[in-house]
Steps between C-alpha positions, in 0.01 A plus 500: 500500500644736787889474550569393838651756705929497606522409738657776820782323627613341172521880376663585779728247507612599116589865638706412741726372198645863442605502848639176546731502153639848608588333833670200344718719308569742809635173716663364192681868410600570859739162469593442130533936396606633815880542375376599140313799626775628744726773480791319425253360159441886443887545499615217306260600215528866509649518178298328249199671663628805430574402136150363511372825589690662244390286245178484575358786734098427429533142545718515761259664677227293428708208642576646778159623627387139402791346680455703826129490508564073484713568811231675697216281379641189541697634884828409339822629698636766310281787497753791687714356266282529217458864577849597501490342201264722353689808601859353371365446124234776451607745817339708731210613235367334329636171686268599805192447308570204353586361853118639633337284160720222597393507880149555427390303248703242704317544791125518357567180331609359798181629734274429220597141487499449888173715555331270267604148619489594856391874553118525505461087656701649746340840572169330511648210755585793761214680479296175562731405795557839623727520821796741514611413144166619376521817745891543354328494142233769584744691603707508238186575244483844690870641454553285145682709303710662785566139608600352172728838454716435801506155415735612146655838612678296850724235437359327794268265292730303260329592146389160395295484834337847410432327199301206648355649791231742364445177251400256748339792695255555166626858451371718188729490214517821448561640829783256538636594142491882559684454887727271337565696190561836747703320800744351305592874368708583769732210514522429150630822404795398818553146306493669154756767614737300647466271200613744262873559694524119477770570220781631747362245720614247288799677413679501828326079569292662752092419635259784458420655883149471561562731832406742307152438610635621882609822351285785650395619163352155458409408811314838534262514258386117501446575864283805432297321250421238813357757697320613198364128485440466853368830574143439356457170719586667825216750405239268426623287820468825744159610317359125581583536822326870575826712564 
């Protein structure tokens, strides 16, 4: 006797758990760990991580990718501070790269989850209805990877949202894992540097000054990779139209 066949929308229905647990735990982070995962946390702690670290480099590292990945997957406040983090215990190099695992594993987990409770239901709902939604989609598909580039190498798109957006927009995975693993380059290596002077920073009570990210030498290459990113959409634009 044939097994009757699941039904769509209860299948659907169980994919959207991901999506919705990850959710629960971002609302319910934002208000019960928002003082936990602040600077001042960072600060207060400093110490024992560092005899942590000490102690224990390997695990310590395995903690903390698993720790910071949990931030980004689960949109948890924390995650500049997270990076500092990264560079205060393990420095410029090799702290850098375990910031990138962190943020990218983070963020894949997070898109995968979202793409598959809401992603492709929501993909195929816009190209039924079509409209300007439909027209912003079709769009998109033609400058993808340029567009999801920008998306991590500006700060103008909080990170979480860059996270979400090619999700629910049914992007590949691996074109939004390679943008995201090569956007976040730039301004993690900022983060991790200024991380690894936090020591005087504590010294003298002080915050760490993230205007370092105004500083020409900053500024100026982040900028340049922009026009890098935007460059191959103007072309395609001005070839569409016949100039």
């Amino acid at each position: 006797m044939t097994q009757p066949a699941p039904h769509p929308e209860r299948n659907a229905r169980w994919r959207m758990i991901p999506a919705l647990v990850l959710l629960a735990v971002a609302v319910a982070g934002a208000v019960l760990l928002r003082d936990e995962l602040g600077f001042d946390a960072l600060a207060a702690h400093r110490e024992t991580l560092l005899a942590y670290r000490d102690a224990h480099y390997a695990l310590a590292v395995v903690v903390f990718v698993a720790a910071y990945t949990g931030i980004v997957a689960f949109s948890l406040p924390g995650a500049t501070v997270a990076t500092l983090t990264g560079g205060f215990l393990f420095g410029l190099f090799p702290g850098v790269l375990f910031n990138l695992a962190g943020a990218t594993v983070g963020a894949v987990l997070l898109f995968l989850a979202v793409k598959a409770g809401f992603g492709a239901r929501l993909a195929a709902r816009i190209e039924a209805e079509g409209g300007k939604v439909a027209r912003l989609r079709e769009a998109l598909a033609r400058n993808e990877w340029e567009v999801l580039f920008l998306m991590r190498v500006t700060p103008v798109v909080p990170f979480f949202m860059a996270n979400l957006i090619p999700a629910l927009l049914n992007i590949s995975l691996v074109k939004f894992a390679v943008t995201t693993a090569v956007g976040i380059v730039p301004g993690a290596l900022v983060l991790t540097s200024v991380g690894s002077g936090l020591g005087e920073v504590f010294e003298t009570g002080g915050r760490p000054d993230l205007s370092v990210f105004l500083e020409p030498w900053v500024a100026g290459p982040i900028v340049g990779l922009v026009a890098l990113g935007v460059m191959p959409i103007v072309v395609r634009a001005l070839r569409r139209g016949g100039l």
